[in-house]
C-alpha positions as CSV (number, residue, x, y, z in Angstrom):
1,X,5.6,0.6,-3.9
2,X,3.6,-2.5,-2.9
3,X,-0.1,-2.7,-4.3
4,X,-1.4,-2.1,-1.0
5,X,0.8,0.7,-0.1
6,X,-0.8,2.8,-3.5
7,X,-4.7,1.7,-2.5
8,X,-3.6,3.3,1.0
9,X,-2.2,6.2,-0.7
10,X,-5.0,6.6,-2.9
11,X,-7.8,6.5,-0.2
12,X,-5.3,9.8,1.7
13,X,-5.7,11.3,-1.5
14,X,-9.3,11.0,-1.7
15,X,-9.8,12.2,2.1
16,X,-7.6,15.2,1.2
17,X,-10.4,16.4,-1.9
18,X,-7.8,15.3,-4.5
19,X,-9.1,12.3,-6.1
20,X,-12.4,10.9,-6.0
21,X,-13.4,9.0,-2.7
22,X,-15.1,5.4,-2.5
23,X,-17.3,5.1,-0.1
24,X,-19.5,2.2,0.9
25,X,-22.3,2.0,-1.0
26,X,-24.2,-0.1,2.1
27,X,-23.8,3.1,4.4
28,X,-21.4,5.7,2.7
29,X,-19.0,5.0,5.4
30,X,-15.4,5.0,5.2
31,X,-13.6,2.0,3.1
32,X,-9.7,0.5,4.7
33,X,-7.4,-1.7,2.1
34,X,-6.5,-5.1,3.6
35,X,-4.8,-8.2,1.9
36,X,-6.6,-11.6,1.8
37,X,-4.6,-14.7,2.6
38,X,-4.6,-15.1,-1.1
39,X,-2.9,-11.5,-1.4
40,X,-5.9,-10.3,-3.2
41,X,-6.3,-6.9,-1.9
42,X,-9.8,-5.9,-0.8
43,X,-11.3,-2.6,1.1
44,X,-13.7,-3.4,3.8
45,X,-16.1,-0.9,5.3
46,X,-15.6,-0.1,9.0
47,X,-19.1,0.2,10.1
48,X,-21.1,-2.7,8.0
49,X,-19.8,-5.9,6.7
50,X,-19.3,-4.8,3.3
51,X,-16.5,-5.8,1.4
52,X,-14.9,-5.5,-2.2
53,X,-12.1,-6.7,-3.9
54,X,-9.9,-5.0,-5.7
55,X,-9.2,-6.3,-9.6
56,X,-6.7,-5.9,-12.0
57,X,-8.4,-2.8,-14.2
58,X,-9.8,-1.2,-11.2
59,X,-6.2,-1.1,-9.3
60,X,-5.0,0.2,-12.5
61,X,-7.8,3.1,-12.4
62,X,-6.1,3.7,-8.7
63,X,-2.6,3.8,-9.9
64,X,-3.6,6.3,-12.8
65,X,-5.1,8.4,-9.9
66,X,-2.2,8.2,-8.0
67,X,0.4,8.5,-10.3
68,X,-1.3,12.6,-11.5
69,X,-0.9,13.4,-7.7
């Protein structure tokens, strides 16, 4: 599974009430995965120009998540 494909899992898993959600914290609204043109992957909120990148501990936090489900 590409890196992308488990954030995407992840955030269905958080919409279904299985693992925590992240929201944005600008407007709570809902956060989509997307890849730079460095391949650094990032979520982006829909609503607000908010935007984080996703590091190397914090995909690992994801993939932990992921992994139980």
């Amino acid at each position: 599974m590409q890196k992308i494909q488990l954030v995407s899992k992840y955030l269905t898993l958080a919409e279904e009430g299985l693992v925590p959600r992240i929201d944005c914290p600008m407007d709570q609204g809902l956060l989509m995965p997307n890849l730079s043109d460095e391949d650094e992957i990032y979520l982006y909120c829909l609503s607000c120009d908010y935007k984080k990148t996703i590091g190397t501990e914090y995909y690992g936090k994801l993939k932990e998540y992921v992994d139980r489900n």
